[in-house]
N, C-alpha and C positions, 0 to 999 in steps of 0.2 A: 345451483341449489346447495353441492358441498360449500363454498365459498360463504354461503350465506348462514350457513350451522356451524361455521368453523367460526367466524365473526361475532355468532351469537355466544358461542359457549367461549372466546373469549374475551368478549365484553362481563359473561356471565364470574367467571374464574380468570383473574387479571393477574393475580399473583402468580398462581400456578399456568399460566400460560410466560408470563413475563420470567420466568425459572425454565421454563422448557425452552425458550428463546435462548439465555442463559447456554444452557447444556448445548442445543443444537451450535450455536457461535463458536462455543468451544472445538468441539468436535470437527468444525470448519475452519476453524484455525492449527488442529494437527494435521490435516489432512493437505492446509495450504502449504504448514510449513513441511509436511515432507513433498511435497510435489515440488516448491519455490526453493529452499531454502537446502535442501537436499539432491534432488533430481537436475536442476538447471547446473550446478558445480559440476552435476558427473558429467553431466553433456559437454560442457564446455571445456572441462579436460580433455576430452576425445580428440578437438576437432587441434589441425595443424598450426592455425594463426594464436599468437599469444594475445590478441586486440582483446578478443571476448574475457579473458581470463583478467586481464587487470580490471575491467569494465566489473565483470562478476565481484572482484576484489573489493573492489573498492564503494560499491552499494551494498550498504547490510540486508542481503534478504531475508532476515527475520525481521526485519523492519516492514518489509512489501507482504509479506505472510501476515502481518496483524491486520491488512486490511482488509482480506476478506472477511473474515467476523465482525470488523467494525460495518462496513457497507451493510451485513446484512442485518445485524440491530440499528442501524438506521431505516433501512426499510422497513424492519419491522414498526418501531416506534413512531414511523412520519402514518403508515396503516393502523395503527389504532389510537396511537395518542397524540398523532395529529405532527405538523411540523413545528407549531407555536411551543411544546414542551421544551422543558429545561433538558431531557434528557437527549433528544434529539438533537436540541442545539450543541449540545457537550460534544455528543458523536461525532456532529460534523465538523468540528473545530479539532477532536482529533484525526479526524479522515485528509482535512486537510493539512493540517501540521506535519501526518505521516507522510503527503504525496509532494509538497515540500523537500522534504528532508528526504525522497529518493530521489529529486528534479535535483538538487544541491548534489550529491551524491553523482547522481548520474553524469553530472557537468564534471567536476572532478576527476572523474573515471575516464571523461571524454578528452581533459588536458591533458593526462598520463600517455592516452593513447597519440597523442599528437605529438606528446615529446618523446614518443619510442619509435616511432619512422626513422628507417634508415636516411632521408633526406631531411631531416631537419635540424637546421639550419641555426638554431638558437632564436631566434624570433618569438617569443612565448603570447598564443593565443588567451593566456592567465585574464589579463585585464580585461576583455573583451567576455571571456565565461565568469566572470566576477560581475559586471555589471547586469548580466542575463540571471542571474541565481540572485543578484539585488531585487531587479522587476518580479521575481518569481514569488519572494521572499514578500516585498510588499504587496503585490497583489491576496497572495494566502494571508 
């Protein structure tokens, strides 16, 4: 019954619900970015292995904090204006572009860490994480 008055009075006021979307995104994007982009750094200073801290380094978590907001104006927008919209379509092109580029990121971070083992060896796993961030790259 709320679901169905909340759907009516935003069908009814599209603007000003589509503005309150707006604000709410925002506010889910400070709140990702101090949880992601602030809290995960403290943590990971803490612990003894240096693995997690280059990995942290090397992925911009203000980049993985923009997608909580983007996700949720996608759900918003596929719920009332459908998934054929232009602006949906927009969102998910940056949703995925962002998840992308912390997949690329995340690979990166994962060569670093393979070349700071005390046993290695010079043998660089590079070419092997470059073809994996290729398929990632064309699939997104």
């Amino acid at each position: 019954m709320i679901i169905e008055s909340i759907q009516k009075w935003i069908s009814t006021n599209p603007y000003i619900a589509f503005a309150g979307a707006i604000l709410v995104s925002y506010g889910l994007y400070l709140i990702a970015r101090f949880v992601i982009a602030r809290m995960v750094p403290a943590v990971t200073a803490r612990t003894d292995t240096d693995y997690d801290d280059v990995i942290v380094e090397k992925i911009n978590l203000q980049r993985i904090a923009w997608l909580v907001p983007l996700l949720f104006l996608y759900i918003y927008a596929d719920s009332t204006l459908g998934s054929d919209s232009i602006f949906t379509r927009i969102n998910l092109l940056l949703i995925i572009g962002m998840g992308v580029f912390a997949l690329t990121s995340l690979l990166n971070g994962i060569n670093d860490v393979y070349e700071m083992r005390p046993n290695y060896s010079g043998v660089s796993i590079k070419g092997y994480l470059d073809l994996v961030m290729l398929f990632f790259v064309t699939v997104g």
